[in-house]
N, C-alpha and C positions, 0 to 999 in steps of 0.2 A: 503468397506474400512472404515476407521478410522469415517469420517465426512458423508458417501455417506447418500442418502433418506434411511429409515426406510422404512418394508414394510408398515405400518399406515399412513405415509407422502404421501410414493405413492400411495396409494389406496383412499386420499385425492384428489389428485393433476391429476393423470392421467384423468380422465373422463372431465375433465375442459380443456385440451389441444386440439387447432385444430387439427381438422381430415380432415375435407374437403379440401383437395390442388388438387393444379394440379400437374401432374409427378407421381413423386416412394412416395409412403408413406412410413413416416420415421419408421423404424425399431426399434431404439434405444434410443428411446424419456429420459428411465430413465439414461441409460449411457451420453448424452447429457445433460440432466440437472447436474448430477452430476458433471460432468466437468466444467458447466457454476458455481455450484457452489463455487469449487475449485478456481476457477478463481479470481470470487467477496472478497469468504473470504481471500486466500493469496495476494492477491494484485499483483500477476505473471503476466507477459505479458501473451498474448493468446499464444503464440508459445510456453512460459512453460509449459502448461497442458500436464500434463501424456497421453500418449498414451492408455492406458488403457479404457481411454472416448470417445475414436474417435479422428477423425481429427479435430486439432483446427480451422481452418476453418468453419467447420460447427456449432460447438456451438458456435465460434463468429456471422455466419450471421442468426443463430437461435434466439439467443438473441437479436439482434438488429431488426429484423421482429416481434419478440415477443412486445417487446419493443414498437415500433409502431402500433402495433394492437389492444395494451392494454391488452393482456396476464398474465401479471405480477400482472397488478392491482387486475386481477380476481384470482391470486394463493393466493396472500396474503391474499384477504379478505375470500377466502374458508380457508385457513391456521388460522389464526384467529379465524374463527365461528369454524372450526374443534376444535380447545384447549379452546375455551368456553372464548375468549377474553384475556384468557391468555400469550401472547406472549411479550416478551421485545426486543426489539430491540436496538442493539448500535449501533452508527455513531460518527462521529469527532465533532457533534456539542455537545454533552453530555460531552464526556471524559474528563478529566481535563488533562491540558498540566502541567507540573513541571516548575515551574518560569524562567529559563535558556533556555525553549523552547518558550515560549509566545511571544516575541519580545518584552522582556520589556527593556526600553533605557538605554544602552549602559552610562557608565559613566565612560570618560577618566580623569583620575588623570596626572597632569604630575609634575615629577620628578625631579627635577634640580640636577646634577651632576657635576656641576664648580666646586663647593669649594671643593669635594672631591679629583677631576683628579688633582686640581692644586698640591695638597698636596703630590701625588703618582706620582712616570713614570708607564710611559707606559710596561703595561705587556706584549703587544704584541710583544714588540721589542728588543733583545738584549743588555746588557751594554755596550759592545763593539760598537755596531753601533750607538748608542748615541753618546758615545765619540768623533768617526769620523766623524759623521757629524758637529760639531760643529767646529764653525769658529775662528778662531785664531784672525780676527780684535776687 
């Protein structure tokens, strides 16, 4: 698809992946990462990922085994030396927020509207009902 590994990404990446487990060896290592990467870059809950990748399940408890094994650290830096140190990476700490997202404080003005209401009736309310409520003492 659109975003999945390149075969040059995989052929980076797969030989650096455990192999030695106990059970079923996994089958679909690059359909599984693709999914995991799906994941990261939309920002989808795992239950969103396309079925197309497998079950999310498994690339959610992939990644978090990967994660704890130190996996990850070893794809990045073969990813890396692969592009010859060329790589960028973005995150939220780079990005620039547009000033109305930053949390910048809030400044209430407040308005006084006395002198105007005294000047007008009330728009909400009927002339007729005016009238009637008003007291003859």
């Amino acid at each position: 698809m659109r975003y999945d590994l390149t075969d040059f990404e995989w052929s980076v990446i797969e030989p650096l992946l455990p192999t030695k487990r106990r059970g079923v060896k996994p089958k679909k290592n690059r359909g599984v990462l693709n999914g995991i990467f799906w994941v990261l870059r939309t920002g989808a809950p795992w239950r969103d990922m396309p079925e197309r990748y497998g079950p999310y399940t498994t690339a959610y408890n992939r990644f978090n085994r990967w994660r704890k094994a130190g996996v990850w650290d070893r794809l990045m830096n073969a990813i890396v030396k692969a592009h010859d140190g060329n790589v960028q990476m973005i995150d939220s700490s780079i990005v620039r927020v547009h000033q109305h997202a930053s949390g910048v404080e809030k400044k209430v003005e407040i308005v006084v509207w006395g002198e105007a209401e005294a000047g007008s009736p009330r728009k909400s309310t009927r002339a007729s009902m005016r009238k009637a409520a008003r007291s003859s003492s």
